[in-house]
N, C-alpha and C positions, 0 to 999 in steps of 0.2 A: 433539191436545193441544199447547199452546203449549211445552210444559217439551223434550217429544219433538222437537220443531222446534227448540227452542235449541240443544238437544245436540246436533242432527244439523248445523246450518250454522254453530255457535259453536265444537262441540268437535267437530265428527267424528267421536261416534261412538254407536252406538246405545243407548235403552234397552233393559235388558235385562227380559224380558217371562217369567214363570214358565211353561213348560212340563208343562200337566198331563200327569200318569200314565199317560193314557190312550194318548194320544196319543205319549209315549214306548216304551208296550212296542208300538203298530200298527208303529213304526220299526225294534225289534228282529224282531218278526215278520216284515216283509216283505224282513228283510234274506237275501240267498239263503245259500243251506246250503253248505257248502265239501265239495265231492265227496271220497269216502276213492279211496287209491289203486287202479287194476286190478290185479287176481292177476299176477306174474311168470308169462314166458311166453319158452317155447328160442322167438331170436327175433335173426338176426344184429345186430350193434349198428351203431346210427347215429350217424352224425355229431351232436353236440350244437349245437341252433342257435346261434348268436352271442348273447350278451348284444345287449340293445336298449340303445343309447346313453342313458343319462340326458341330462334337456332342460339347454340351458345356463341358468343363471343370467341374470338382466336386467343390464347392462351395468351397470356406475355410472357418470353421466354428470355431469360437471359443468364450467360452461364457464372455459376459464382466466383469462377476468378479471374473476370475481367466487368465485374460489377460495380469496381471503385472505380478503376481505370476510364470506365463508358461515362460514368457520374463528372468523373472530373473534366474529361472532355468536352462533353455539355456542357458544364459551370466557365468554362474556358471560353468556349465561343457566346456564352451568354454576357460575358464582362467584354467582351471584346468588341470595342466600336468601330472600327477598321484595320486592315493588314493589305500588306504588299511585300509581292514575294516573286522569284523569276518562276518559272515554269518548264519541263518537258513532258511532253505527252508521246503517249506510243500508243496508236490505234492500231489493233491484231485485227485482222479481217479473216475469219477464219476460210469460208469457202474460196477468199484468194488466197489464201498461205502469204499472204503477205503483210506488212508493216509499215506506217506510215508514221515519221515520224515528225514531231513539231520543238520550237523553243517559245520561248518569250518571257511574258509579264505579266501578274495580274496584281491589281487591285481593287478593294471592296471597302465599302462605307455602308453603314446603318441611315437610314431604314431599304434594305433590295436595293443597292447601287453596283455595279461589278464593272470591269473592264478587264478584259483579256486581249492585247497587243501580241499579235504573233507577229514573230521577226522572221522565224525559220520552219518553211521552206519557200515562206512567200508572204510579204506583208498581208496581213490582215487585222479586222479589229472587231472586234464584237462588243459590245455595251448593252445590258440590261439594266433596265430604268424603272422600276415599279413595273407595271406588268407591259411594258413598251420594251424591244428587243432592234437592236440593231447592227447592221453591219454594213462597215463597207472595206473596199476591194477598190485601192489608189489604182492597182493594174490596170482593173478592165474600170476603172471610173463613175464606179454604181454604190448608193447606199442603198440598201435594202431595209424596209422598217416595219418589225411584226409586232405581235402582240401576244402574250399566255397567259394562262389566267394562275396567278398565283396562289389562290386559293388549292390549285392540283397538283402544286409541288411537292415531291415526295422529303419527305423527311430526312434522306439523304444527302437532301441540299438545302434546306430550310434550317438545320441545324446549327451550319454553317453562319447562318444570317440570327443564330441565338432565337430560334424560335421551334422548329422543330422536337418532338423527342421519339428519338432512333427504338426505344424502348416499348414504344406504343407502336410499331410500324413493322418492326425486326424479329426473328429470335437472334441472339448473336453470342456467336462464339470464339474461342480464340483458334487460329487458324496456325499448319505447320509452313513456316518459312524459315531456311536457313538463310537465307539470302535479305532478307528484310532489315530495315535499322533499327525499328522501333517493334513493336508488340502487333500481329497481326488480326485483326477484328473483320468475321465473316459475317454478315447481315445476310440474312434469310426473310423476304418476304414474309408474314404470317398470311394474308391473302394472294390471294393470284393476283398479280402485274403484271398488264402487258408491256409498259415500257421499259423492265428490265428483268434478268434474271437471277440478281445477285449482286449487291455491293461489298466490296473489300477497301478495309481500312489501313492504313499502317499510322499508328500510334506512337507518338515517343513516351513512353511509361514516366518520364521526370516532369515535362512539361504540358503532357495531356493533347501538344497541337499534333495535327495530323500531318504526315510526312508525304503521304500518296494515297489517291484515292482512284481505285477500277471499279467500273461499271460494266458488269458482264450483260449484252443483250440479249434478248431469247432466242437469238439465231448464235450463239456462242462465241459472236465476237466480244472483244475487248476493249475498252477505253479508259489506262493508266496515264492517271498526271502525280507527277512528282512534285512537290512543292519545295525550293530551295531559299535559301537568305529571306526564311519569312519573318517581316516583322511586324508587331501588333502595334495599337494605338498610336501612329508616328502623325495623325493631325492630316488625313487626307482629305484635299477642297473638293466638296459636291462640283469644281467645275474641273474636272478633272476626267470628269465624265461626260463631257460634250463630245460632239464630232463636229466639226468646221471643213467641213468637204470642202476642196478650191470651184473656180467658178468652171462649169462647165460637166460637172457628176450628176451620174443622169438618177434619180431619186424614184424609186419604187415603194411607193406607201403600200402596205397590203393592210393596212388597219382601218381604211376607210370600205365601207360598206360598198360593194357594187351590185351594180343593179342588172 
């Protein structure tokens, strides 16, 4: 499902999919029984084993000369209560050697409000709502409507929304690009991720906003958007982000529970 794929290389992070009943109580059942205690028993006393060290923590790593640069970026989308900007996207698909490319629009509002209007290669429209997800497709005449749980957003896109910190999530460094506009910032997982393999930022060192952002998957593909004519704080209306499907689009709830 194309919606599942956006979410998964655009926002990092998954739909979330209603778990039948059924298959919720096999989970409780095959969870094991917690044994009751043995009878006391005259029994000279032994030594108490050592507590087992708790694991360390993942280091925070971040390298010191792109330490102001990460700071101000942050403080950046922290002060920023909405932005709209056009957009190109280049999806690399590695196992097809091929490239998939996109145009359009985005705009975003405090608190989780986003809309992305693609114009090019084929209208489409995506809108996330607090953790409601939608799309729809004038072509084939369908709104599609999910749901994520925002609380598993990764930090690479919650930052975004002045909430995340890339520095609690990342090690990051600064990366070689000749070809770049601004400063390029490589985000390294400190844990294992299965939703992705790597985020790259590209930085404008004057203004701290981000120029483009790739999300490399763990199968090695690519997912670069370029952020053009972005502009901050321009007074974007919460209804700005409705969809008004005409009469006759056929409406696929996936957030209602089925039985």
């Amino acid at each position: 499902m194309y919606l599942e794929k956006l979410l998964v290389t655009l926002l990092a992070a998954p739909v979330i999919a209603p778990v039948p009943a059924t298959v919720a109580h096999q989970v409780i059942a095959q969870a094991p029984a917690q044994q009751a205690p043995a009878p006391a028993q005259a029994a000279p006393k032994a030594e108490a084993p050592k507590a087992a060290e708790a694991p360390k923590a993942p280091e925070k790593k971040i390298a010191p000369e792109v330490k102001d640069l990460v700071e101000r970026m942050q403080s950046f989308y922290e002060k920023t209560q909405d932005f709209s900007a056009d957009f190109k996207q280049d999806y690399k698909y590695k196992a097809l050697r091929r490239t998939q490319s996109s145009t359009g629009t985005v705009i975003y509002k405090k608190p989780g409000l986003m809309r992305w209007e693609y114009e090019k290669p084929s209208k489409r429209t995506f809108v996330l709502a607090g953790e409601k997800v939608y799309a729809y497709d004038p072509e084939a005449q369908t709104l599609s409507m999910g749901r994520i749980d925002t609380s598993q957003l990764s930090a690479s896109v919650t930052f975004l929304f002045g909430q995340g910190k890339l520095a609690n999530e990342f090690a990051i460094s600064k990366g070689a690009c000749k070809d770049c506009k601004g400063t390029l910032l490589v985000l390294d997982p400190l844990k294992e991720e299965p939703r992705f393999r790597q985020v790259r930022l590209e930085v404008d060192p004057k203004t701290a906003q981000v120029l483009k952002s790739t999300v490399v998957d763990p199968d090695g593909s690519e997912n670069a958007i370029a952020f053009l004519n972005l502009k901050t704080n321009v007074g974007v209306e919460a209804d700005a982000f409705k969809i008004n499907p005409p009469e006759g689009t056929r409406i696929d709830d996936f957030t209602k529970t089925r039985k």
